[in-house]
mmJSON file of the N, C-alpha and C atoms, coordinates in Angstrom:
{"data_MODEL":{"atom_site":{
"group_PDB":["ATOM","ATOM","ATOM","ATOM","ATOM","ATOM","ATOM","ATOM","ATOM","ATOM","ATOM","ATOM","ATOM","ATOM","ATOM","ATOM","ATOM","ATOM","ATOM","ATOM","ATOM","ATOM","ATOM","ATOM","ATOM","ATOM","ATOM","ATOM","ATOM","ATOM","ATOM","ATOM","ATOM","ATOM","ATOM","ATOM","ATOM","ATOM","ATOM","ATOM","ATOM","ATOM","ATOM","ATOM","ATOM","ATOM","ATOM","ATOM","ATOM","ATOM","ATOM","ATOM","ATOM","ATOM","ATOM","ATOM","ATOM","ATOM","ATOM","ATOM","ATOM","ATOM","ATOM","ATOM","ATOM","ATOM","ATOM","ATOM","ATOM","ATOM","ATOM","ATOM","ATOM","ATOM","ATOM","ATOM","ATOM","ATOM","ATOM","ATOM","ATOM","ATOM","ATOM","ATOM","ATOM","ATOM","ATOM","ATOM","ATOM","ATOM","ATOM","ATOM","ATOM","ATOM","ATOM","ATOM","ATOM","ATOM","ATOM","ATOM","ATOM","ATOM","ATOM","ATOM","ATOM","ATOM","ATOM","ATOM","ATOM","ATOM","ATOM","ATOM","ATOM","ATOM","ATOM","ATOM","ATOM","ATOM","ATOM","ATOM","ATOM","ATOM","ATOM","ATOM","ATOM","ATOM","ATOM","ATOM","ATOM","ATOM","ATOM","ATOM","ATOM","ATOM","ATOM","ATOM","ATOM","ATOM","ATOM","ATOM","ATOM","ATOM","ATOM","ATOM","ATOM","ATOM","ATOM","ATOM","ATOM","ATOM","ATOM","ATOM","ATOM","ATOM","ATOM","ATOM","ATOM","ATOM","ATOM","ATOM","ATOM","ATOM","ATOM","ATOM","ATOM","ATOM","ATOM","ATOM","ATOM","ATOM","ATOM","ATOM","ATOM","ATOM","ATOM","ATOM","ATOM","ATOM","ATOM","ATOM","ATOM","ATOM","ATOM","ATOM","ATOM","ATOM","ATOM","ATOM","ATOM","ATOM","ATOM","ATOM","ATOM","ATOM","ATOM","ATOM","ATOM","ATOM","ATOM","ATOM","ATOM","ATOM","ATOM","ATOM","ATOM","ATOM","ATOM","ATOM","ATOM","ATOM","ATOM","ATOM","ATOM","ATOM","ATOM","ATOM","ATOM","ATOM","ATOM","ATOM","ATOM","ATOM","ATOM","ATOM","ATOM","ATOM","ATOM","ATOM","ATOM","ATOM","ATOM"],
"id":[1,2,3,4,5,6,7,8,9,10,11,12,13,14,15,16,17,18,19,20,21,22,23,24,25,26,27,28,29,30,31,32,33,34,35,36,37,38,39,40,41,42,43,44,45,46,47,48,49,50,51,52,53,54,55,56,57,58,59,60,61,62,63,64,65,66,67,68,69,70,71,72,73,74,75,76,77,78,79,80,81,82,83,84,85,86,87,88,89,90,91,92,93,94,95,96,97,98,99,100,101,102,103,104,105,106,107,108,109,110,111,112,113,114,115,116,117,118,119,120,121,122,123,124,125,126,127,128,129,130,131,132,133,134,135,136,137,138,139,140,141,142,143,144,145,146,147,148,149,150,151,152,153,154,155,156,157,158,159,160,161,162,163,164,165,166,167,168,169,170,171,172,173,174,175,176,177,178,179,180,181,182,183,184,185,186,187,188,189,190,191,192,193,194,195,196,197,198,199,200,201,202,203,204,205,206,207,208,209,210,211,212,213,214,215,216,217,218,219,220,221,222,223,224,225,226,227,228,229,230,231],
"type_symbol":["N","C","C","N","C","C","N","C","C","N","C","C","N","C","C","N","C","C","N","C","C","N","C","C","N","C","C","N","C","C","N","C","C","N","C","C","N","C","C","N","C","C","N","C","C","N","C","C","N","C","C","N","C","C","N","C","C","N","C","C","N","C","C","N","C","C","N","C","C","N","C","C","N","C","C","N","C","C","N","C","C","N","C","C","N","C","C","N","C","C","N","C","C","N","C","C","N","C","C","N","C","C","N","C","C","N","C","C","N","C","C","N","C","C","N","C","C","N","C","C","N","C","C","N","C","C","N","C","C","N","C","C","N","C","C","N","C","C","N","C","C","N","C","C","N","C","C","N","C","C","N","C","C","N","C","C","N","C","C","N","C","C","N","C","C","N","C","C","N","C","C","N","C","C","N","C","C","N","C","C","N","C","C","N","C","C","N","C","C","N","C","C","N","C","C","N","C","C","N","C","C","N","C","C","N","C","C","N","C","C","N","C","C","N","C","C","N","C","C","N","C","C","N","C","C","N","C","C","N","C","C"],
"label_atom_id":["N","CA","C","N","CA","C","N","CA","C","N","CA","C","N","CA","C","N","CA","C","N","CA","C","N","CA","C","N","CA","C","N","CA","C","N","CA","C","N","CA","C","N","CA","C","N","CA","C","N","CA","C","N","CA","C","N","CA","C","N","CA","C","N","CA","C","N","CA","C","N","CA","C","N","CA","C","N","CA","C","N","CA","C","N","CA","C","N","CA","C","N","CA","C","N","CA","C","N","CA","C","N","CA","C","N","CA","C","N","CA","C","N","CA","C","N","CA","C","N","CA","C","N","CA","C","N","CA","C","N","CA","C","N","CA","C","N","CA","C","N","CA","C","N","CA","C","N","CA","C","N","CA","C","N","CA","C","N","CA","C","N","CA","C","N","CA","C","N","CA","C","N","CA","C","N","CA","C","N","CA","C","N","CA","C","N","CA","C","N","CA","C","N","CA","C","N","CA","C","N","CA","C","N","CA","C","N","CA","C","N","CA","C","N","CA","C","N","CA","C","N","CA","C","N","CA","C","N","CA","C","N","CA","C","N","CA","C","N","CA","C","N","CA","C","N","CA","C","N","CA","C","N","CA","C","N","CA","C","N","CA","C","N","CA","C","N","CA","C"],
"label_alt_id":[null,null,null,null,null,null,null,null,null,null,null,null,null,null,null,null,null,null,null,null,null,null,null,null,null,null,null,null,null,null,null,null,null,null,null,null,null,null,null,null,null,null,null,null,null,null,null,null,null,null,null,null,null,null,null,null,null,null,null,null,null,null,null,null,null,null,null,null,null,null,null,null,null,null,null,null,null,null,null,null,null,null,null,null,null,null,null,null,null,null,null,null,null,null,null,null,null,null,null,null,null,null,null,null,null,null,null,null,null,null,null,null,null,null,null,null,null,null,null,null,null,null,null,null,null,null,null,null,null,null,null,null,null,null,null,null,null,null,null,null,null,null,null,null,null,null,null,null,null,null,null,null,null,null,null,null,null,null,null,null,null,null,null,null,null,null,null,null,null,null,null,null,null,null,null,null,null,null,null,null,null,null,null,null,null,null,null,null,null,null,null,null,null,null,null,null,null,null,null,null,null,null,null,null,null,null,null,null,null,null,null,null,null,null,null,null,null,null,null,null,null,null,null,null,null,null,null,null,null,null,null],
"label_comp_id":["UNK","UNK","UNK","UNK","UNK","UNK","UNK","UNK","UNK","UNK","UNK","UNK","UNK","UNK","UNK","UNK","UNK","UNK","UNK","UNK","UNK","UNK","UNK","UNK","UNK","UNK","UNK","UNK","UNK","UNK","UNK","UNK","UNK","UNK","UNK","UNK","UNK","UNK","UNK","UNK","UNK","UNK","UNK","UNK","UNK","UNK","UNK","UNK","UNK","UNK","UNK","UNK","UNK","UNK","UNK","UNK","UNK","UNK","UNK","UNK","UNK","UNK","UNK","UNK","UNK","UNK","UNK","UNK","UNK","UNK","UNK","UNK","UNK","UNK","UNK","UNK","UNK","UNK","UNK","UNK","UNK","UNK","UNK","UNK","UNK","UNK","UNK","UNK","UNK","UNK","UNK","UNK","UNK","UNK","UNK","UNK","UNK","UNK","UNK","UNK","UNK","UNK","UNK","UNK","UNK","UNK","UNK","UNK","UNK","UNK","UNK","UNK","UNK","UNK","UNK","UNK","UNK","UNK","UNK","UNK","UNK","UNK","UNK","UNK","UNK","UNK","UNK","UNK","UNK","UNK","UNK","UNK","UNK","UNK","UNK","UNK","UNK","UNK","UNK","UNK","UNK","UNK","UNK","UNK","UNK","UNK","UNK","UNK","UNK","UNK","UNK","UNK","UNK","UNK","UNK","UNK","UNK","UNK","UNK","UNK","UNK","UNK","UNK","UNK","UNK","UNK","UNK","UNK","UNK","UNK","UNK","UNK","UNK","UNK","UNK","UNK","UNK","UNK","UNK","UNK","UNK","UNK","UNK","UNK","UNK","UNK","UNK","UNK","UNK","UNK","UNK","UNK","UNK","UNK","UNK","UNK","UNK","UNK","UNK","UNK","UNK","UNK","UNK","UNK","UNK","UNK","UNK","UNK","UNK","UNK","UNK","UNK","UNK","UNK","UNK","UNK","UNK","UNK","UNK","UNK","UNK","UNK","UNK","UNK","UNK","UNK","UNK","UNK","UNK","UNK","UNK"],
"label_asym_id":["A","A","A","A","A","A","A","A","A","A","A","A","A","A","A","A","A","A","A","A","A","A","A","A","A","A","A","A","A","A","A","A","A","A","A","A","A","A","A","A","A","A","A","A","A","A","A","A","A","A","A","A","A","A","A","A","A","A","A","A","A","A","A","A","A","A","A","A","A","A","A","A","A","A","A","A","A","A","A","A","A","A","A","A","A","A","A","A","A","A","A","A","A","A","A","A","A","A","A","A","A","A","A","A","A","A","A","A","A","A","A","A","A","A","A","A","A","A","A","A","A","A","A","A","A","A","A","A","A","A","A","A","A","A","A","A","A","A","A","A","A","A","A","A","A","A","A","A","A","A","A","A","A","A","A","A","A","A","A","A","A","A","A","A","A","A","A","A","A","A","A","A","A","A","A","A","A","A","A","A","A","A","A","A","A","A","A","A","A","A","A","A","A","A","A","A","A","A","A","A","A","A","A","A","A","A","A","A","A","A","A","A","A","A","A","A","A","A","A","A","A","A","A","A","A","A","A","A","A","A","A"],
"label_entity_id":["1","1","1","1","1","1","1","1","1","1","1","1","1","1","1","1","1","1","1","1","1","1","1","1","1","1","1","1","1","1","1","1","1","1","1","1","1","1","1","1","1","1","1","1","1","1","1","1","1","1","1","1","1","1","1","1","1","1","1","1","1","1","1","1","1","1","1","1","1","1","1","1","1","1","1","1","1","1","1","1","1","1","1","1","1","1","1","1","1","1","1","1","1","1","1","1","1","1","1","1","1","1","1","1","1","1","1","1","1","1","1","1","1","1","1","1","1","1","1","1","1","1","1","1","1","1","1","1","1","1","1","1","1","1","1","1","1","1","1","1","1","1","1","1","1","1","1","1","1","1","1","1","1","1","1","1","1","1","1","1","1","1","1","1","1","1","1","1","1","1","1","1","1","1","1","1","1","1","1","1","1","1","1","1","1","1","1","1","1","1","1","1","1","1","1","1","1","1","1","1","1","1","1","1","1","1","1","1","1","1","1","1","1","1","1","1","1","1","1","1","1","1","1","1","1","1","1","1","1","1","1"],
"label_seq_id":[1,1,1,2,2,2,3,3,3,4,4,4,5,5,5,6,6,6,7,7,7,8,8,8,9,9,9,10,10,10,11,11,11,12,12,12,13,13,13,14,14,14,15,15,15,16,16,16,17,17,17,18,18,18,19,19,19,20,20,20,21,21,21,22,22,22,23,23,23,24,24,24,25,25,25,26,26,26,27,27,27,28,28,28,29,29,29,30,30,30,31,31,31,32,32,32,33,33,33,34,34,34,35,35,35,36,36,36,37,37,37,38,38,38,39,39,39,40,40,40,41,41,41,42,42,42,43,43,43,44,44,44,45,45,45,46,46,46,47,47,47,48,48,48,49,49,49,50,50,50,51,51,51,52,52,52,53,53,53,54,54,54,55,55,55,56,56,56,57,57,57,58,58,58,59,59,59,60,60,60,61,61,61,62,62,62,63,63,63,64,64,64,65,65,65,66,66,66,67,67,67,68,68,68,69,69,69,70,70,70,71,71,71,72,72,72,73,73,73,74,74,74,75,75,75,76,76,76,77,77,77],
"pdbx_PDB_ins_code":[null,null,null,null,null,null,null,null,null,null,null,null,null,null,null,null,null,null,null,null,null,null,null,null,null,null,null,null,null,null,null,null,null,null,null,null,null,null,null,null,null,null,null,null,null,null,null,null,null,null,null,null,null,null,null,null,null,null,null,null,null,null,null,null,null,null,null,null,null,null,null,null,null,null,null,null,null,null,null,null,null,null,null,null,null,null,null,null,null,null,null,null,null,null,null,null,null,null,null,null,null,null,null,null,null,null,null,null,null,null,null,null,null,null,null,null,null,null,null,null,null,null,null,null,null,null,null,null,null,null,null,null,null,null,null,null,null,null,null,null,null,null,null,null,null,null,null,null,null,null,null,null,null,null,null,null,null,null,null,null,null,null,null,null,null,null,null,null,null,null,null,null,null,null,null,null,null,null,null,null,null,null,null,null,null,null,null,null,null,null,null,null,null,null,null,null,null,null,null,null,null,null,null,null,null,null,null,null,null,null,null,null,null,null,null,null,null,null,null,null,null,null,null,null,null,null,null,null,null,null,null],
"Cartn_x":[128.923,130.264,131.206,130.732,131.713,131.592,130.531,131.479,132.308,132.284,133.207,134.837,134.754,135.936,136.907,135.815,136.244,136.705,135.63,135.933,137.211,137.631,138.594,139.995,140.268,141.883,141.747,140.772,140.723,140.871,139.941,140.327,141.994,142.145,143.662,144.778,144.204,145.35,145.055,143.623,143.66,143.977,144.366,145.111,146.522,146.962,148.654,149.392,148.034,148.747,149.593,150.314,150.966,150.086,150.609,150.021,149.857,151.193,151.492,150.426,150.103,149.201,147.785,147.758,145.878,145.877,146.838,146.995,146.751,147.259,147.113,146.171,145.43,144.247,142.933,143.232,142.398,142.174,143.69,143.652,143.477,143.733,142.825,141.419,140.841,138.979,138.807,139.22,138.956,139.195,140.007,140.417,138.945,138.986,138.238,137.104,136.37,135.121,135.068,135.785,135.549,136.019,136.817,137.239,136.306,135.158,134.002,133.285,133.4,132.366,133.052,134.644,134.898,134.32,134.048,133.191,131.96,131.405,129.798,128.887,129.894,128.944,129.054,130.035,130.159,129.141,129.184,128.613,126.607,126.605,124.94,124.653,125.495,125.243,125.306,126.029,126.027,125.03,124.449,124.024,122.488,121.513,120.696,120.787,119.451,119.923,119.537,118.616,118.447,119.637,120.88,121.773,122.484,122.743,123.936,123.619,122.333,121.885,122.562,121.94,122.393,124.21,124.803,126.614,126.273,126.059,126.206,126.178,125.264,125.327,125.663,126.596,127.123,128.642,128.905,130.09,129.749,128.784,128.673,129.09,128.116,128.019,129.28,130.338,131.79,132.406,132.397,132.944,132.42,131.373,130.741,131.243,131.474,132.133,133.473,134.221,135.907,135.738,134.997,135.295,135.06,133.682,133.642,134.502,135.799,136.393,137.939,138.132,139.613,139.911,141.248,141.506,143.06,143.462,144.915,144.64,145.684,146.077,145.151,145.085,144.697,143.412,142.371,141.185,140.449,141.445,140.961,140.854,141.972,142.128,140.909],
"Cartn_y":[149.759,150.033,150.25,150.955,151.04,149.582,149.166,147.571,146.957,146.825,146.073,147.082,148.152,149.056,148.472,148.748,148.33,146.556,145.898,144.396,143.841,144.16,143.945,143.821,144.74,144.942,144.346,144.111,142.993,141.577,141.058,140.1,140.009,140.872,140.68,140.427,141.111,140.704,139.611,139.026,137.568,136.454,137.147,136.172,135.97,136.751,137.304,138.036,139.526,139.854,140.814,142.121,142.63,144.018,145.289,146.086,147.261,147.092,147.35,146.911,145.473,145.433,145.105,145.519,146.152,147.414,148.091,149.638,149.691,149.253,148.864,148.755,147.451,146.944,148.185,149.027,150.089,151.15,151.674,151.946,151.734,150.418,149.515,149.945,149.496,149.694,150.55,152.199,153.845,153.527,153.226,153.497,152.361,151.418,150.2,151.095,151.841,152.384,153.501,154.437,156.076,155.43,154.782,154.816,154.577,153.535,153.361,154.354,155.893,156.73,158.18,157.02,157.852,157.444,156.045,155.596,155.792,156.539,155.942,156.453,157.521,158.101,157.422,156.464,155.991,154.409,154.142,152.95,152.96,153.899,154.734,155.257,155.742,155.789,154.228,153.483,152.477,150.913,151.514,150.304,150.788,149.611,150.24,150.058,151.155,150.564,149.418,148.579,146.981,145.969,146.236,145.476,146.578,147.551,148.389,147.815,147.341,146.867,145.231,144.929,143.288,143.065,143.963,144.182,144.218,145.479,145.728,144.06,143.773,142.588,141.202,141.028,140.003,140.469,141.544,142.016,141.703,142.186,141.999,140.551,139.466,138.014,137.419,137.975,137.964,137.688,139.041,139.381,138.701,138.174,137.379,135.74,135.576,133.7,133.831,135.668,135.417,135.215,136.324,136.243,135.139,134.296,133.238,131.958,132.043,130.716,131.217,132.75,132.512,133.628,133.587,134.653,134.734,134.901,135.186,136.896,137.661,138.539,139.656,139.338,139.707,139.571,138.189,138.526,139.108,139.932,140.873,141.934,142.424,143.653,143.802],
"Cartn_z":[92.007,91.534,92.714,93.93,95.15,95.788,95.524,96.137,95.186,94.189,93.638,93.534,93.339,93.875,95.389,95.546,97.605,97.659,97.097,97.199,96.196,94.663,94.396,95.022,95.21,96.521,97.441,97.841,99.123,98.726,97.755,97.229,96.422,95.879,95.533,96.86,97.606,99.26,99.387,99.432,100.014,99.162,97.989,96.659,96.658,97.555,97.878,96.408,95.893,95.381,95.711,95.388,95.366,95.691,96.693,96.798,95.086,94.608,93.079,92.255,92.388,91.02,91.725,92.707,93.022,92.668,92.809,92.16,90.766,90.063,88.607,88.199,88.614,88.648,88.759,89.435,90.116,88.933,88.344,87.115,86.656,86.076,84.61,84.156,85.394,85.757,85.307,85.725,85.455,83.712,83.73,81.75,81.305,81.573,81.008,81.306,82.174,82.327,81.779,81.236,80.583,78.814,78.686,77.385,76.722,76.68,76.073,75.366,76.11,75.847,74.598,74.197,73.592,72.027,71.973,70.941,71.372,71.853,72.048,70.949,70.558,69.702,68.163,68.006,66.664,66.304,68.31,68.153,68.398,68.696,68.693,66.857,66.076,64.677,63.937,64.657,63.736,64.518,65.881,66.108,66.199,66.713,66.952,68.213,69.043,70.498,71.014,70.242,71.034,70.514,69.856,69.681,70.614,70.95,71.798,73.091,73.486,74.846,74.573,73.747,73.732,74.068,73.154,73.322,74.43,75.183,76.623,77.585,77.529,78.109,78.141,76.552,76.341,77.112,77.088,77.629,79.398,79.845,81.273,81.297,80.364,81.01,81.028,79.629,79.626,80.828,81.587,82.682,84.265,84.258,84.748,84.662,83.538,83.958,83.939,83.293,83.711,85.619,86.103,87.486,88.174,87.715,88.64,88.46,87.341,87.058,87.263,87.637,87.289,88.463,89.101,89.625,89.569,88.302,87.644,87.884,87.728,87.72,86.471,85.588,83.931,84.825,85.018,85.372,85.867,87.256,88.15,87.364,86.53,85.322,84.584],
"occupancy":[1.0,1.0,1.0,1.0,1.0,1.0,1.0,1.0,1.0,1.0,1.0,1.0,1.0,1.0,1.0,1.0,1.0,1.0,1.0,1.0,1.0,1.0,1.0,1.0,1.0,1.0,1.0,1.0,1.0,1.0,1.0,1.0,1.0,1.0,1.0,1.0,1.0,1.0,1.0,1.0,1.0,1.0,1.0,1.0,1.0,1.0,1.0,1.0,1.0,1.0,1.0,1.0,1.0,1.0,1.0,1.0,1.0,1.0,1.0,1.0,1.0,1.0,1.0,1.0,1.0,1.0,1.0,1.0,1.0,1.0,1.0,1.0,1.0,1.0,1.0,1.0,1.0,1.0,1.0,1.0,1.0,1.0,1.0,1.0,1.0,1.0,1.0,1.0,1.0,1.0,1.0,1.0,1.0,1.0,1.0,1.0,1.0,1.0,1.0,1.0,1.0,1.0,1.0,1.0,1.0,1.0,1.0,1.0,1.0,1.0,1.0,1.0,1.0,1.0,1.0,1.0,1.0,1.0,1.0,1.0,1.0,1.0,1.0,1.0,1.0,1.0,1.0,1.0,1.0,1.0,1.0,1.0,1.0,1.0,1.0,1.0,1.0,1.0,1.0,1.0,1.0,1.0,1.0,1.0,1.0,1.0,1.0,1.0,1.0,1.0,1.0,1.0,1.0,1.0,1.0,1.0,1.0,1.0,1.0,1.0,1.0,1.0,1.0,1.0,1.0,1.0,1.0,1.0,1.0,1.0,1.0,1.0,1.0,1.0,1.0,1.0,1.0,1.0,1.0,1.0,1.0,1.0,1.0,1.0,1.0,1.0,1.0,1.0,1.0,1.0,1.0,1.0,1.0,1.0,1.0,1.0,1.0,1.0,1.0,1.0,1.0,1.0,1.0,1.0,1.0,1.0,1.0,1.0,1.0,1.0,1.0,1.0,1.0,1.0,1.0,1.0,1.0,1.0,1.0,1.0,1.0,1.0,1.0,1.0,1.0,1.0,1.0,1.0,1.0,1.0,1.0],
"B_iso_or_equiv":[0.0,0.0,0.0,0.0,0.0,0.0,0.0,0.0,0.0,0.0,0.0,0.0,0.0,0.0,0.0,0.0,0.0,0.0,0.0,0.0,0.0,0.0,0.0,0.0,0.0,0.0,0.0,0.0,0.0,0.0,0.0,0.0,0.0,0.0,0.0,0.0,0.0,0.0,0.0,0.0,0.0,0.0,0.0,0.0,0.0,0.0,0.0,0.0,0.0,0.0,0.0,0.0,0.0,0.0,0.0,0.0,0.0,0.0,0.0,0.0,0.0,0.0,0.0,0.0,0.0,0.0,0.0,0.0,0.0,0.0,0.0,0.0,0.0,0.0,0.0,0.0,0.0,0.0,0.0,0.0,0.0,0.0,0.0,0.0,0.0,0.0,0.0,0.0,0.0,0.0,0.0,0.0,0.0,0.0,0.0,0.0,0.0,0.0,0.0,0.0,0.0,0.0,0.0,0.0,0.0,0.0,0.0,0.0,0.0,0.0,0.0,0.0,0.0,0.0,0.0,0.0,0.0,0.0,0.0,0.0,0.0,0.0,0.0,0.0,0.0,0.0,0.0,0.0,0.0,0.0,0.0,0.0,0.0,0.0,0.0,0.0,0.0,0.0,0.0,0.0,0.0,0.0,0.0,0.0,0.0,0.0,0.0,0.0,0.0,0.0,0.0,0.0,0.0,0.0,0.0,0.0,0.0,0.0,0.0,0.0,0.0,0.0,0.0,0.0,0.0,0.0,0.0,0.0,0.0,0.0,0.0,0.0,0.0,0.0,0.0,0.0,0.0,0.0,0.0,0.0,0.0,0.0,0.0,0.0,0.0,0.0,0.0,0.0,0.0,0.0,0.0,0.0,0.0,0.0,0.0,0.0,0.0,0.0,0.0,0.0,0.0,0.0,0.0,0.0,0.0,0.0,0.0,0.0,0.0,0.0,0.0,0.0,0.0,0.0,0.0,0.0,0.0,0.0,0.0,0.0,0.0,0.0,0.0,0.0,0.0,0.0,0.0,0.0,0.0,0.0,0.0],
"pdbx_formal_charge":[null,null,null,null,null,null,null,null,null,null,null,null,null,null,null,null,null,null,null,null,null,null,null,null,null,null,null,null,null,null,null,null,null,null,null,null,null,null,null,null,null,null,null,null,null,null,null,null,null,null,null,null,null,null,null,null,null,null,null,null,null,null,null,null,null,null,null,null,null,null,null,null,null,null,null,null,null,null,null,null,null,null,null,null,null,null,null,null,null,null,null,null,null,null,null,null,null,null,null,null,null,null,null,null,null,null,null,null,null,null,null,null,null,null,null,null,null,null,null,null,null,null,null,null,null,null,null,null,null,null,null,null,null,null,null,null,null,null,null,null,null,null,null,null,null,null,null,null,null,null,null,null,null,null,null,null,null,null,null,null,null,null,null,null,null,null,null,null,null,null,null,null,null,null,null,null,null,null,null,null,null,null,null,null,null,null,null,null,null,null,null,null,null,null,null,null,null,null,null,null,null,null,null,null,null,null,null,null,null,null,null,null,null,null,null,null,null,null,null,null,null,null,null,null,null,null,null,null,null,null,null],
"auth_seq_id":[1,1,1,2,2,2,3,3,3,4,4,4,5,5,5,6,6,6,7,7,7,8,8,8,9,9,9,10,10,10,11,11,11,12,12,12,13,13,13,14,14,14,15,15,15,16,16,16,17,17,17,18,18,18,19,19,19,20,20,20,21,21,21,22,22,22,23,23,23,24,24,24,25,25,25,26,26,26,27,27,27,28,28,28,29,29,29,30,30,30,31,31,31,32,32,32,33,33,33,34,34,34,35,35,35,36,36,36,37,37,37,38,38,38,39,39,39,40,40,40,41,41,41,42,42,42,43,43,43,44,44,44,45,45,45,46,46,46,47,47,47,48,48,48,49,49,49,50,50,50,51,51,51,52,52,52,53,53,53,54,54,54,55,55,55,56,56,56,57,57,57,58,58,58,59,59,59,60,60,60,61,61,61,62,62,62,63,63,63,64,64,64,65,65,65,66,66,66,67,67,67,68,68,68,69,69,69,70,70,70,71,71,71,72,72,72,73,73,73,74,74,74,75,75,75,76,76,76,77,77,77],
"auth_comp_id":["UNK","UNK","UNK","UNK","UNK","UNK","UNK","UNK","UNK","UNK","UNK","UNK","UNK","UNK","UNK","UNK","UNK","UNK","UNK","UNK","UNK","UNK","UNK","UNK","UNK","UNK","UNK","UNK","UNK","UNK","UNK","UNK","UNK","UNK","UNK","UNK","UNK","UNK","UNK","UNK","UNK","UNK","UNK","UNK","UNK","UNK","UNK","UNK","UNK","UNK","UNK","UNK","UNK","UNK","UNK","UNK","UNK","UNK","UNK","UNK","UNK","UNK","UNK","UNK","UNK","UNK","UNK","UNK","UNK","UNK","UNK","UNK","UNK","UNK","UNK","UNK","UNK","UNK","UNK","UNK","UNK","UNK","UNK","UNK","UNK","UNK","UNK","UNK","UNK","UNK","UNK","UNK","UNK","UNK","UNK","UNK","UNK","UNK","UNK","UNK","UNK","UNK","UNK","UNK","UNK","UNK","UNK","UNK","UNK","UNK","UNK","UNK","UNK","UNK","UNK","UNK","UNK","UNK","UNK","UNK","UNK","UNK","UNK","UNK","UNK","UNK","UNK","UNK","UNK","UNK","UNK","UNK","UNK","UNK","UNK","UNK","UNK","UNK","UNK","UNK","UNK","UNK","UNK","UNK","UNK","UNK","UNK","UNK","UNK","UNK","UNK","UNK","UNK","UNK","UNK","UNK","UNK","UNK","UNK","UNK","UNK","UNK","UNK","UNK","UNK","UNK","UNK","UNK","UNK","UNK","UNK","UNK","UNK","UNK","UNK","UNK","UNK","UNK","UNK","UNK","UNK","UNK","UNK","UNK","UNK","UNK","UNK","UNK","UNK","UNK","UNK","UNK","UNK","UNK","UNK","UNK","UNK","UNK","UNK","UNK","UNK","UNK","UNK","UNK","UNK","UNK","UNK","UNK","UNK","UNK","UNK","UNK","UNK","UNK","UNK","UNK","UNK","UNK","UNK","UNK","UNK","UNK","UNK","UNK","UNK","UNK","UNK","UNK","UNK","UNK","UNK"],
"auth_asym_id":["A","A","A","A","A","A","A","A","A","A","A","A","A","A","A","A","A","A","A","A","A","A","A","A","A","A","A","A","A","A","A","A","A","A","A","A","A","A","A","A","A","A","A","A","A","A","A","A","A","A","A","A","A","A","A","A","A","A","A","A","A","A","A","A","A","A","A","A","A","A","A","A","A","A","A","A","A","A","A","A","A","A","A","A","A","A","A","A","A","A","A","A","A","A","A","A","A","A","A","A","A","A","A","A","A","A","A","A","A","A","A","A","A","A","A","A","A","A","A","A","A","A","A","A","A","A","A","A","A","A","A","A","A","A","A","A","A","A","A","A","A","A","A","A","A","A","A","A","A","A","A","A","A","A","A","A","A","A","A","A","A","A","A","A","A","A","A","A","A","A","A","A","A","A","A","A","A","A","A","A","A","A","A","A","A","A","A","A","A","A","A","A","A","A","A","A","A","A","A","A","A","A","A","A","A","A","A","A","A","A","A","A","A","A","A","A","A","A","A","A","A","A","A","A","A","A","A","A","A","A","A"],
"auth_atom_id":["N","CA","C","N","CA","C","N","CA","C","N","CA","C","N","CA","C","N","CA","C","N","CA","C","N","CA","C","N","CA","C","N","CA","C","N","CA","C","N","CA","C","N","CA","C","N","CA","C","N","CA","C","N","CA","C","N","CA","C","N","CA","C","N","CA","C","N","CA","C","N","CA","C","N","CA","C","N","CA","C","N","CA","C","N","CA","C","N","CA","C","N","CA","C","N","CA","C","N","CA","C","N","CA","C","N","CA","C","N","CA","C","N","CA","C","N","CA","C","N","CA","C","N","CA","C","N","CA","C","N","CA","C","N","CA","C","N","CA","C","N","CA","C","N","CA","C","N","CA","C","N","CA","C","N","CA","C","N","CA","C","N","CA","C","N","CA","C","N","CA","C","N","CA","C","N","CA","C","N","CA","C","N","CA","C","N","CA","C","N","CA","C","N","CA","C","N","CA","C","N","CA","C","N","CA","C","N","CA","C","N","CA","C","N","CA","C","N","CA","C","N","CA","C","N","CA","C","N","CA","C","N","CA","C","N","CA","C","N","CA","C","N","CA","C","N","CA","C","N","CA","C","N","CA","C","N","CA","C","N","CA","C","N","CA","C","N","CA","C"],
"pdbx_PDB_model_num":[1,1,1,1,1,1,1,1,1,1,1,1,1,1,1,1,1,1,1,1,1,1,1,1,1,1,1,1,1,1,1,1,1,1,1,1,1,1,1,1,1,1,1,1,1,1,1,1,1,1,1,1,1,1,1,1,1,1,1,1,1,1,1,1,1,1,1,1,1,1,1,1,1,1,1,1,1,1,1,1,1,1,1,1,1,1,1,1,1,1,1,1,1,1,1,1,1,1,1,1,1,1,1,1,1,1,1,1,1,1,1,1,1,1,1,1,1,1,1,1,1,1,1,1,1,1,1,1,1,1,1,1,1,1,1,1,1,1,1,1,1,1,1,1,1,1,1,1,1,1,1,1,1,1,1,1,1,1,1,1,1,1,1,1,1,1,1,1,1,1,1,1,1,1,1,1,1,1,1,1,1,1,1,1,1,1,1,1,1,1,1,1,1,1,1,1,1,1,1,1,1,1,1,1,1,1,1,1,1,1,1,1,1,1,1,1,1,1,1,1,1,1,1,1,1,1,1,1,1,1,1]
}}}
């Protein structure tokens, strides 16, 4: 997780983005990573955990072919 912290903003400089929306971006992440756990407990009553694992990782692979095909602004987010 600290490399990809550390490596994002760098890659956004060498994208010529904006020091503003690597900041953003930085925020995004924090919300996108705690907000989850405000459902966790609704999605642990209603899932089981070998589909809460399976979500888990259809979401990773998600995030996995946004990064390797796009580097718009939203994708870094």
């Amino acid at each position: 997780m600290t490399l990809i912290m550390n490596a994002a903003p760098l890659a956004m400089s060498e994208y010529k983005f904006s020091y503003d929306e690597a900041k953003s971006v930085l925020v995004w992440h924090f919300i996108a990573m705690y907000a989850p756990s405000l459902f966790l407990a609704f999605f642990m009553k209603n899932l089981s955990p070998f589909r809460l694992i399976l979500l888990g990782i259809l979401f990773y692979l998600i995030a996995v072919l946004v990064a390797l095909f796009s580097v718009s602004f939203w994708d870094f987010g």
